[in-house]
Structure formats: C-alpha cells, structure tokens
C-alpha positions in Angstrom: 37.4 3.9 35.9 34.2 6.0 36.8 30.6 4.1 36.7 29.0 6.3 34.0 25.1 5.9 34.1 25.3 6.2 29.7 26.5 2.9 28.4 29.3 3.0 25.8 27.2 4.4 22.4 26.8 1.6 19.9 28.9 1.6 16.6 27.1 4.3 14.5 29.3 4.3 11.5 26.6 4.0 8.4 26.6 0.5 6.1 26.0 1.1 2.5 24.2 -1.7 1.0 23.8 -1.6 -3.0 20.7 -3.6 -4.1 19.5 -4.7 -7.5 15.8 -5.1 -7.6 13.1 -6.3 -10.7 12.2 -3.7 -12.7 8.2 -3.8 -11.3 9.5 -4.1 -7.4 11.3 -0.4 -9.5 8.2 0.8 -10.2 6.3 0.2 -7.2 9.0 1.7 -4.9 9.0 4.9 -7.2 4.7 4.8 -6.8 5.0 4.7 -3.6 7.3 7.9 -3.1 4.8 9.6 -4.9 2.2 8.6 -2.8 4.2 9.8 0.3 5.2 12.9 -1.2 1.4 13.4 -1.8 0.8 12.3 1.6 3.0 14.1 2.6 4.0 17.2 1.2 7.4 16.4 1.0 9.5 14.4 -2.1 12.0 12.2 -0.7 14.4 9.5 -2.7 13.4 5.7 -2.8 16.8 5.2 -0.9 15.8 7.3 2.1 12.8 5.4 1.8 13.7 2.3 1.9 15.8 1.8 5.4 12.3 2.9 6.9 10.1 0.7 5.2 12.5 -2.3 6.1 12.7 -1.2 9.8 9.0 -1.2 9.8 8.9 -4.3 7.8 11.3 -6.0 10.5 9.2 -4.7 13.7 6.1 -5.9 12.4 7.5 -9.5 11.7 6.2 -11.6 15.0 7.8 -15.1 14.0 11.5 -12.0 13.7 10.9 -10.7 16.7 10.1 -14.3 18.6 13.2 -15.7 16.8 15.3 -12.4 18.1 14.1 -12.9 21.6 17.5 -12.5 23.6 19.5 -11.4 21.2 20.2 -7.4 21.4 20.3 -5.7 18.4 22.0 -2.5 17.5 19.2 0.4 17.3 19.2 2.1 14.2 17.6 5.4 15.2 15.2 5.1 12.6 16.7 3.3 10.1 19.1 6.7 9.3 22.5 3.9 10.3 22.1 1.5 6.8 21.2 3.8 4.0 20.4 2.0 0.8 21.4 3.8 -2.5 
C-alpha cells in the first residue's frame, strides 16, 4: 500500500440536528440575521447561521479548548458539516 502524503479525508457526510428554542432566543436569532444582512449585504437563514455562530462560540470557549486538549476533533470546514434546520 503506497505512503500517500494526504491522510485519509475525515467523514464529511452532514448531521442534521433539529432544535427547539424559547420563543425570545426566536427572536433574537431572527434580529440578528437582520443585522448581518445589514452588515452585510446579504440575507441568509438563521439555520445557515447558526453552525457558524456555534463554531465560533466553541473556539472562543478557553476552559473547551483546555478540556479538548488531546483529543482531535473532526474539522467542520466552517461549520458547513452539521447544518441546523
């Protein structure tokens, strides 16, 4: 078997996670599209939101990251592998 230099590519089969959320955490999430698109320029769906916002949430967390230390996580190439709808 040949020594590639390109490890095997992770599992990149997308996970669909359904939510329920309050109806203010709602509300919020649909101000803050319309910020973005204002930011922005361009309208995009609280669930294409949201995968980004909890990738960012996640790589921001130290005590996450400390507790992860070791561990290898699967990369989510920008949080496009677990769409939430």
């Amino acid at each position: 078997m040949p020594n590639l230099k390109l490890a095997k590519l992770p599992d990149r089969k997308p996970v669909k996670i359904t939510i329920t959320v309050s109806a203010e955490l709602n509300a919020s999430l649909q101000a803050y599209a319309a910020t973005y698109r204002e930011t922005y320029g361009d309208a995009e769906e609280v669930s294409e939101l949201i995968p980004y916002m909890v990738e960012q949430f996640l790589a921001a967390d130290r005590a996450f990251a400390k507790s992860q230390k070791g561990i290898q996580a699967p990369r989510t190439n920008g949080g496009r592998e677990a769409h939430v709808k």
